[in-house]
MOPAC internal coordinates of N, CA, C and O (Angstrom, degrees):
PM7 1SCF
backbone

  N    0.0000 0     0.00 0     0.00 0    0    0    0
  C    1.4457 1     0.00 0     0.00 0    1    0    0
  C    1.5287 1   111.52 1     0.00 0    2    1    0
  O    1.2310 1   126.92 1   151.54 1    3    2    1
  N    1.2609 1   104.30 1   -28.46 1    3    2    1
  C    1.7267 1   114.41 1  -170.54 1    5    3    2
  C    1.6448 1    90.09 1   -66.55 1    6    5    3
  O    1.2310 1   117.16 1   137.93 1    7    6    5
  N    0.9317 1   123.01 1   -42.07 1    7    6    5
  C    1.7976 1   111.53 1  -155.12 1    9    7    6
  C    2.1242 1    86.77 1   -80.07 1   10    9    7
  O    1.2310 1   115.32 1  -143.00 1   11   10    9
  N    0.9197 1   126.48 1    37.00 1   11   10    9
  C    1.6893 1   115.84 1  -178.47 1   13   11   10
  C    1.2751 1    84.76 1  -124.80 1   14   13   11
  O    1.2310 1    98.94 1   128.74 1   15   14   13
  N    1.1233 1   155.46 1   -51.26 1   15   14   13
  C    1.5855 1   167.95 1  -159.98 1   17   15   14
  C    1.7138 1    80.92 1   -31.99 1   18   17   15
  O    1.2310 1   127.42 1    82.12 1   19   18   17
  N    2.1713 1   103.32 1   -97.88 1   19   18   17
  C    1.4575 1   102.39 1  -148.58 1   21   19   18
  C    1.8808 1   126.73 1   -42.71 1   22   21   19
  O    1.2310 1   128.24 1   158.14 1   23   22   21
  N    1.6312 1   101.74 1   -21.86 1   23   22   21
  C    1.2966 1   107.44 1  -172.77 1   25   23   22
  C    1.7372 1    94.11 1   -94.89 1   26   25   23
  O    1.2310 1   104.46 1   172.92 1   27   26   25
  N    1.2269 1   146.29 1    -7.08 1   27   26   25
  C    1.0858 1   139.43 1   159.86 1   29   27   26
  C    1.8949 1   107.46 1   -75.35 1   30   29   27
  O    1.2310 1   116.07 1   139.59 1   31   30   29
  N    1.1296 1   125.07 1   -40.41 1   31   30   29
  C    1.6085 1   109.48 1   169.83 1   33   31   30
  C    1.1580 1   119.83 1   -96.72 1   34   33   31
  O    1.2310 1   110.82 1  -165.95 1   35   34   33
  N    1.2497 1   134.88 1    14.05 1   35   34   33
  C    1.8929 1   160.28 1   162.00 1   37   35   34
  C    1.1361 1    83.53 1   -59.23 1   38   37   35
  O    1.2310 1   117.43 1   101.78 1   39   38   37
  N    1.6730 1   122.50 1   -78.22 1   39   38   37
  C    1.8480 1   132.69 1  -175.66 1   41   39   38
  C    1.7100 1   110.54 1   -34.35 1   42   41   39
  O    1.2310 1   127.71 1   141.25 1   43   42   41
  N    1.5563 1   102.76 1   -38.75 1   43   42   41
  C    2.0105 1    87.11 1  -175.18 1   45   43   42
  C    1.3319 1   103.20 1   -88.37 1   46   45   43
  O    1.2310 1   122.39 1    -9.24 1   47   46   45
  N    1.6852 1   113.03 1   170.76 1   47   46   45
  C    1.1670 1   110.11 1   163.64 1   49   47   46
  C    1.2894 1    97.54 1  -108.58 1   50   49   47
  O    1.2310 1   124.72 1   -59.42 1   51   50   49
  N    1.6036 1   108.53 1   120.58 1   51   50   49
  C    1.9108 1   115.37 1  -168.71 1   53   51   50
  C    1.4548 1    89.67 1  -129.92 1   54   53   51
  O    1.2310 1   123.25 1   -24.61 1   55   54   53
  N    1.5152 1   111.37 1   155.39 1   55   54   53
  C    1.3282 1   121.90 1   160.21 1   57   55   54
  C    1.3943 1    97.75 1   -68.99 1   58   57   55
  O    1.2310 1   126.39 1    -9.44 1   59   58   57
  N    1.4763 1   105.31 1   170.56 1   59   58   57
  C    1.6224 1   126.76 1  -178.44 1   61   59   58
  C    1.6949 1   113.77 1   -65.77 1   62   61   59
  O    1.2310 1   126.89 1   136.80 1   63   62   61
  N    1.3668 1   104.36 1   -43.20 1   63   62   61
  C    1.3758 1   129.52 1   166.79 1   65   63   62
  C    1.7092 1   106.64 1   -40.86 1   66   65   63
  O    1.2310 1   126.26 1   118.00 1   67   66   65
  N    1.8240 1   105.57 1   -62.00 1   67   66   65
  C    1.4847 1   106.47 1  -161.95 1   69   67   66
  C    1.8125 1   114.07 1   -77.75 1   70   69   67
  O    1.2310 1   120.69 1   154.26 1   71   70   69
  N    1.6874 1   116.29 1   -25.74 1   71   70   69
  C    1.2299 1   151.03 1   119.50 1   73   71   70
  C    1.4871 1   107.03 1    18.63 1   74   73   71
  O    1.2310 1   123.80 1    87.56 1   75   74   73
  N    1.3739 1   110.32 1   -92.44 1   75   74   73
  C    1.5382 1   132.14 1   164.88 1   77   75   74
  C    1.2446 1   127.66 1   -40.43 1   78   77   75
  O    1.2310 1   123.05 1   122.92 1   79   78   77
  N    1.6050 1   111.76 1   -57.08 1   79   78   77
  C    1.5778 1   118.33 1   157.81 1   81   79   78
  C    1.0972 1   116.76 1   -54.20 1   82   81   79
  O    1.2310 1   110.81 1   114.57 1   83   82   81
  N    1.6823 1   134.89 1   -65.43 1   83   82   81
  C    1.5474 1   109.52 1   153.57 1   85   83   82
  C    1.3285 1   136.30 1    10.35 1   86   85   83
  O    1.2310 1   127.21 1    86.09 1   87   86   85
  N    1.1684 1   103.73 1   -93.91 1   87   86   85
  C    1.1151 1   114.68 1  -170.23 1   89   87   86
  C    1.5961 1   133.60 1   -84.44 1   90   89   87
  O    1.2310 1   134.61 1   149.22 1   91   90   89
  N    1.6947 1    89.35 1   -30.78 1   91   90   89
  C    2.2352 1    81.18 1   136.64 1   93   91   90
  C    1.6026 1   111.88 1   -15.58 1   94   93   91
  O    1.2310 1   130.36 1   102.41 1   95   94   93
  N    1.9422 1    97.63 1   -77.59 1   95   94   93
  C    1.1588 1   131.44 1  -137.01 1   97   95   94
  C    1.5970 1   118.22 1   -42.85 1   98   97   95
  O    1.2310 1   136.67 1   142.28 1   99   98   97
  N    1.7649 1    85.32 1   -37.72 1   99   98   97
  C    1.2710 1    98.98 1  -150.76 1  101   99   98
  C    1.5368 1    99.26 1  -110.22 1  102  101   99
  O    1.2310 1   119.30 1  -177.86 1  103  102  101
  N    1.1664 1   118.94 1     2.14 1  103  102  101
  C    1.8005 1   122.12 1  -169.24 1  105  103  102
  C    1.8045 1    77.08 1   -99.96 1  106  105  103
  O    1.2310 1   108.97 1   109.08 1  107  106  105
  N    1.3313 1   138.26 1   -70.92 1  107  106  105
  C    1.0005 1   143.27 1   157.85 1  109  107  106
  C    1.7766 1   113.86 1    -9.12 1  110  109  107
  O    1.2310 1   114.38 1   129.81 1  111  110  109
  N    1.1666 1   128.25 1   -50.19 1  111  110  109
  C    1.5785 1   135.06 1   170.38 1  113  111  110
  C    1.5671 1    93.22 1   -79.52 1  114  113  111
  O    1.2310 1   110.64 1   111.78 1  115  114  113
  N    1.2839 1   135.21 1   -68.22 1  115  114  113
  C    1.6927 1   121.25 1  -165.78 1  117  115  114
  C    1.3798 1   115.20 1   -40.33 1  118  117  115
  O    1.2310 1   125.65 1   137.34 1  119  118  117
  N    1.9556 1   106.76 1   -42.66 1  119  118  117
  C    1.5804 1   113.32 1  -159.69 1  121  119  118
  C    1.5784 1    99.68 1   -65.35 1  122  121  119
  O    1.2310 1   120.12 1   134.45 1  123  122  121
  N    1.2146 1   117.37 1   -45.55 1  123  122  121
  C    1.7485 1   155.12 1  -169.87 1  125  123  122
  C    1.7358 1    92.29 1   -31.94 1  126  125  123
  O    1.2310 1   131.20 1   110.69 1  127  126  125
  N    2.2056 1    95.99 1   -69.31 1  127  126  125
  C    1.5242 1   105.46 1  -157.54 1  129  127  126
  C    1.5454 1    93.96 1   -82.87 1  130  129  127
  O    1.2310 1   120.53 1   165.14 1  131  130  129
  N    1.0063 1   116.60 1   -14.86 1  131  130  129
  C    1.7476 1   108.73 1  -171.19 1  133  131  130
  C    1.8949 1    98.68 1    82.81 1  134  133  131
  O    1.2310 1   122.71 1  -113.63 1  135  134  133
  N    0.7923 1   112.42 1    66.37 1  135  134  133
  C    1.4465 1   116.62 1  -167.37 1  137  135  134
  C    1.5394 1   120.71 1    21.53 1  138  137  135
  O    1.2310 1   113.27 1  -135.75 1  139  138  137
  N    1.1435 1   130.33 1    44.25 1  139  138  137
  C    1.5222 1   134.05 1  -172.28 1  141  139  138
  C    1.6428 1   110.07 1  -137.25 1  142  141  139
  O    1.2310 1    96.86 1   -82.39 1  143  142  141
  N    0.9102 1   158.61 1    97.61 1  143  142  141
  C    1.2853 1   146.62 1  -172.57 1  145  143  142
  C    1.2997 1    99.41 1  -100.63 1  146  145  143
  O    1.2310 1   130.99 1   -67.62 1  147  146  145
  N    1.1216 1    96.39 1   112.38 1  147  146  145
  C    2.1123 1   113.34 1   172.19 1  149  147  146
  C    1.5901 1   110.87 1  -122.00 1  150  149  147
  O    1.2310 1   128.95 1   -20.63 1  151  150  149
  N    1.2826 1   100.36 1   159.37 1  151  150  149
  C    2.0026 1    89.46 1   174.12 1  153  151  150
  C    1.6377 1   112.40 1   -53.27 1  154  153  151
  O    1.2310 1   116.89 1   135.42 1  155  154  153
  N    1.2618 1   123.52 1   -44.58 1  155  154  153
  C    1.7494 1   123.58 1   178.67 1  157  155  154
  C    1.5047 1   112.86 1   -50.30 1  158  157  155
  O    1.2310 1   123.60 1   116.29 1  159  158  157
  N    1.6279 1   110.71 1   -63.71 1  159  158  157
  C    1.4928 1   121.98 1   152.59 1  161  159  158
  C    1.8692 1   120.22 1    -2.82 1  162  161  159
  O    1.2310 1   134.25 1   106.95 1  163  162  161
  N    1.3220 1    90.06 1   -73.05 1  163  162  161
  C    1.2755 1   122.99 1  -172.25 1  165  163  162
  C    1.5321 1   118.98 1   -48.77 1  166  165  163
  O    1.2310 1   121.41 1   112.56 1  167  166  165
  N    1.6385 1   114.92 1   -67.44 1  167  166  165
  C    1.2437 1   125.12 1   156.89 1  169  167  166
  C    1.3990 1   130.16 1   -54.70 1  170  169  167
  O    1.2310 1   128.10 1   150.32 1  171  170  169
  N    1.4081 1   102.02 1   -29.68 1  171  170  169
  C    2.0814 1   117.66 1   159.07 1  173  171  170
  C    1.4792 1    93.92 1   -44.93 1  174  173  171
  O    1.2310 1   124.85 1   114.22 1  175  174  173
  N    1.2369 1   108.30 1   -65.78 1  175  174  173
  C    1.9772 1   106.43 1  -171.44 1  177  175  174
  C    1.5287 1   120.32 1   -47.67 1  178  177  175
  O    1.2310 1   130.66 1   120.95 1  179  178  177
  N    1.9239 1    97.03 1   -59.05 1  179  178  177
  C    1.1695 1    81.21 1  -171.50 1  181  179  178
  C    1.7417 1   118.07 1   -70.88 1  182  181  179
  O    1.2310 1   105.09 1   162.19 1  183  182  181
  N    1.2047 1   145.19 1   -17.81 1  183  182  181
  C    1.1246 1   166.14 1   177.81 1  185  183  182
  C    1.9091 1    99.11 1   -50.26 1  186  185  183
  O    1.2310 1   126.48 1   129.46 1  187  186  185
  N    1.8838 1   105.15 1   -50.54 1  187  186  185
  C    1.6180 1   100.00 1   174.02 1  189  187  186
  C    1.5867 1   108.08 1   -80.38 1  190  189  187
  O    1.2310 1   115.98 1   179.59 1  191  190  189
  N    1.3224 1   125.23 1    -0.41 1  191  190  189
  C    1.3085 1   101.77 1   177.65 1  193  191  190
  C    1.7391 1   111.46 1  -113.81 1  194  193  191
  O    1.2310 1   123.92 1  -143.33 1  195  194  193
  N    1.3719 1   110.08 1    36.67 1  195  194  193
  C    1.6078 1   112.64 1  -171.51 1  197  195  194
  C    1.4500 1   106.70 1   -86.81 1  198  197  195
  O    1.2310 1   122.73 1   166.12 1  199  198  197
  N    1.0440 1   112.38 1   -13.88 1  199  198  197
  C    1.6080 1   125.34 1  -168.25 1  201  199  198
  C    1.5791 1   111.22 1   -84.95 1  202  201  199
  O    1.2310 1   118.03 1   159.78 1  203  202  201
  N    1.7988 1   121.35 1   -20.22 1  203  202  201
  C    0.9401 1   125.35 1   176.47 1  205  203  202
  C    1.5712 1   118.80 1   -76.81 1  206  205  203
  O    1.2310 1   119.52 1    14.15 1  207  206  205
  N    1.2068 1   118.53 1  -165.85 1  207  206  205
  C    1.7253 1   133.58 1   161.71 1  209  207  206
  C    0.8795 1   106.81 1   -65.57 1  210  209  207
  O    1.2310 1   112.98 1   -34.90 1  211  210  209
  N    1.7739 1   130.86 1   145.10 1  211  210  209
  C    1.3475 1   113.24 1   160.91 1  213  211  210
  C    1.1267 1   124.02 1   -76.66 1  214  213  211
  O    1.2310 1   116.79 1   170.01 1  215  214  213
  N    1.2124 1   123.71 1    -9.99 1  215  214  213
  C    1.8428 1   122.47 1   167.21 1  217  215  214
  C    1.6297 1   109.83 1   -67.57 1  218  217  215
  O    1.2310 1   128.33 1   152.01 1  219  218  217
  N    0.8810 1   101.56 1   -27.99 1  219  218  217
  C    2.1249 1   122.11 1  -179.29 1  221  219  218
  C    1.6911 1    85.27 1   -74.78 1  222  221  219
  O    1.2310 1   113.61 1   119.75 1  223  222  221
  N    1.3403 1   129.69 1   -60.25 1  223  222  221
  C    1.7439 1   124.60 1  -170.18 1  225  223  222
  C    0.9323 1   106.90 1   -64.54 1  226  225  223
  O    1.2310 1   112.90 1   131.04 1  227  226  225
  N    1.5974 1   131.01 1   -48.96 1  227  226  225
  C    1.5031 1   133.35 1  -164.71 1  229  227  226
  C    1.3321 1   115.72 1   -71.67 1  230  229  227
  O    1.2310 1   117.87 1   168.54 1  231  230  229
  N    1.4780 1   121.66 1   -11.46 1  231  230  229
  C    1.6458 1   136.22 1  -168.94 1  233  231  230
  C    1.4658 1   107.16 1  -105.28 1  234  233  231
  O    1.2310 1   118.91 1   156.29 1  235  234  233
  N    1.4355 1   119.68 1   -23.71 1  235  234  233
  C    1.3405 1   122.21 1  -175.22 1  237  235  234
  C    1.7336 1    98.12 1   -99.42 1  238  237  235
  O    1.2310 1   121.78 1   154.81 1  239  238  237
  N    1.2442 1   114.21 1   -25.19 1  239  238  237
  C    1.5533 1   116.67 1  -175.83 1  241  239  238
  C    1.5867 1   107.31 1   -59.20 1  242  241  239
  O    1.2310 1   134.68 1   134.81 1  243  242  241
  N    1.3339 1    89.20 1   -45.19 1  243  242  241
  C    1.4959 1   112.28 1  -158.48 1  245  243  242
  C    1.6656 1   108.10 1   -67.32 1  246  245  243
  O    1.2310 1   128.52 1   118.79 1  247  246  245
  N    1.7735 1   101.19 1   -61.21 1  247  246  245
  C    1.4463 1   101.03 1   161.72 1  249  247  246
  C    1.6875 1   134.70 1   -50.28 1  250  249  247
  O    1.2310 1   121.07 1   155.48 1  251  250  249
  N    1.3855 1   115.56 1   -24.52 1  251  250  249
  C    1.3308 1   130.44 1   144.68 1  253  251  250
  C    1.7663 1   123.38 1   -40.17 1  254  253  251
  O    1.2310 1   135.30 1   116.78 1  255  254  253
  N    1.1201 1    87.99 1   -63.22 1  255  254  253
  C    1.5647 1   111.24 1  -164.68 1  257  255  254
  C    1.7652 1   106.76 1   -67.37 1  258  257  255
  O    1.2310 1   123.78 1   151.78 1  259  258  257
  N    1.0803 1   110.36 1   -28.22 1  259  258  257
  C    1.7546 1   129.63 1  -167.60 1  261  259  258
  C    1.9409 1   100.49 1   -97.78 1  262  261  259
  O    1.2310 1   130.01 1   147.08 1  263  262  261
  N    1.4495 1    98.30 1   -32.92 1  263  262  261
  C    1.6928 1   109.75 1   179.36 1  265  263  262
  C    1.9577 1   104.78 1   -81.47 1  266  265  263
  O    1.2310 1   121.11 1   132.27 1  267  266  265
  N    1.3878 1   115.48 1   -47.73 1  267  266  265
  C    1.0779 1    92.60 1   159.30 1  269  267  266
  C    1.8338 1   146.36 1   -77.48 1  270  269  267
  O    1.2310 1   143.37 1   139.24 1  271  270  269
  N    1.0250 1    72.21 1   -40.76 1  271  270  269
  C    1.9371 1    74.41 1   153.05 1  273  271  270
  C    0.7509 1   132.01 1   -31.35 1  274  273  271
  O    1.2310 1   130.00 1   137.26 1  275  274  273
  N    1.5772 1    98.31 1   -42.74 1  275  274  273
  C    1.9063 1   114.92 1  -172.35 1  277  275  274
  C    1.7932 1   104.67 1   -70.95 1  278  277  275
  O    1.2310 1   131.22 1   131.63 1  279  278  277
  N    1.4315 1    95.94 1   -48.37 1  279  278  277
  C    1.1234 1    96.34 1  -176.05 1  281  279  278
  C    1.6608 1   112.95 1   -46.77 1  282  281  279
  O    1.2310 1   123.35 1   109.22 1  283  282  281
  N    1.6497 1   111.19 1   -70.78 1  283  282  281
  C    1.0287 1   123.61 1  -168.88 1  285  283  282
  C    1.5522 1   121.50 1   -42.31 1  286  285  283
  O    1.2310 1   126.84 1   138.48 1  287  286  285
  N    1.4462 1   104.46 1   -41.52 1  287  286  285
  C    1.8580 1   112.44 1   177.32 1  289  287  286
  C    1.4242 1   115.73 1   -72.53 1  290  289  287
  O    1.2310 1   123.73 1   158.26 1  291  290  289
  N    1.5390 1   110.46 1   -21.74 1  291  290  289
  C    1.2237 1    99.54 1   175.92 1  293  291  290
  C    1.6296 1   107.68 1  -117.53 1  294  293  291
  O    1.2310 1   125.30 1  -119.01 1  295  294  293
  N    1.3694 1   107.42 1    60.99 1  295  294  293
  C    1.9513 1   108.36 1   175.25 1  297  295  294
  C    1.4631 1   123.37 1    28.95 1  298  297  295
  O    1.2310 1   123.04 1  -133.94 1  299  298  297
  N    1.0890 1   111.77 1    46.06 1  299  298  297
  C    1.7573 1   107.36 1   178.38 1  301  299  298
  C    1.7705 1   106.87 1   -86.76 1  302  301  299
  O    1.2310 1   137.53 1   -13.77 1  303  302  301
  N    0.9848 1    83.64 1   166.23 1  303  302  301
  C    1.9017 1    90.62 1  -161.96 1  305  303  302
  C    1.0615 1   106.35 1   -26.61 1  306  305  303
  O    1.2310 1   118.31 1   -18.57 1  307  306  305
  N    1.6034 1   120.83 1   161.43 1  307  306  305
  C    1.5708 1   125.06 1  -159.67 1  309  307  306
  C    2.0486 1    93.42 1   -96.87 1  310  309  307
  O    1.2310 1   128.04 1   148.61 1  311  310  309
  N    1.4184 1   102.12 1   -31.39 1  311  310  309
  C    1.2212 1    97.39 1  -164.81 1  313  311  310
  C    1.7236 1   134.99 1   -91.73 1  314  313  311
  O    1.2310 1   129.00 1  -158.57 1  315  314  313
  N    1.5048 1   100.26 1    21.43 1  315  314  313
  C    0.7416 1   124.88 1   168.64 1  317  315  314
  C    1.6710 1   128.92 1  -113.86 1  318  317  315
  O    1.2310 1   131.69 1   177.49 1  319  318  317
  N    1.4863 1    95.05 1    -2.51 1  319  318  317
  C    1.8833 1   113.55 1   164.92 1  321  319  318
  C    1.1114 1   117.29 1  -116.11 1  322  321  319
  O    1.2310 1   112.66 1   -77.11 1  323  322  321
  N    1.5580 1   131.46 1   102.89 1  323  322  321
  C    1.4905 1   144.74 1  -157.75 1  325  323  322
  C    1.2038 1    89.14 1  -106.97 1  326  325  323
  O    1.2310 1   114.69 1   -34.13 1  327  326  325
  N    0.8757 1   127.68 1   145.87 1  327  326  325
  C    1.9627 1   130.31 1   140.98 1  329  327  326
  C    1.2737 1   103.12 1    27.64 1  330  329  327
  O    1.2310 1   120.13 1  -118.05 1  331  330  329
  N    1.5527 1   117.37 1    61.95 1  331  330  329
  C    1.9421 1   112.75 1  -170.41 1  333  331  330
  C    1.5224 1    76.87 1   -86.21 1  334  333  331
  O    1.2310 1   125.04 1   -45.69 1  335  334  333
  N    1.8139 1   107.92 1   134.31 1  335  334  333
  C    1.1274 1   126.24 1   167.29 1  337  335  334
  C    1.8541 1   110.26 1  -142.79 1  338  337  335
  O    1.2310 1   126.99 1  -102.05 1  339  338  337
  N    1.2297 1   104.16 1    77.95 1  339  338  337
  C    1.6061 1    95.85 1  -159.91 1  341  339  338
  C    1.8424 1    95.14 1  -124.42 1  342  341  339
  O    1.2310 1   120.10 1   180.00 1  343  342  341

């Protein structure tokens, strides 16, 4: 899943700044699900990120939420999208 990241923020046009947060964001969610995103997966995440800001939750949700999509619209391996319910 990790190798979908750089060509998933290649697609936005982000400052370098927003770039970085990305991909925090989202290496941070892969390590999280163990590369599998299932509904259990899923709530594992949100459950480690309750402790933050909600502007800090709503930005990592989002980058989540925009990363799987990506995945899903553009057919990337089947076995790494379980029950994506995000």
């Amino acid at each position: 899943m990790k190798e979908f990241i750089a060509s998933f923020i290649d697609q936005k046009e982000l400052s370098e700044n927003s770039q970085s947060a990305y991909f925090y964001d989202l290496d941070q969610f892969i390590e999280s699900i163990h590369g599998k995103v299932t509904s259990t997966n899923l709530r594992i995440y949100q459950a480690s990120i309750k402790d933050f800001k909600p502007a800090v939750q709503k930005r990592k949700l989002s980058a989540v939420n925009q990363f799987v999509w990506s995945c899903l619209e553009f057919n990337r391996p089947k076995p790494m999208i379980v029950n994506c319910w995000i």
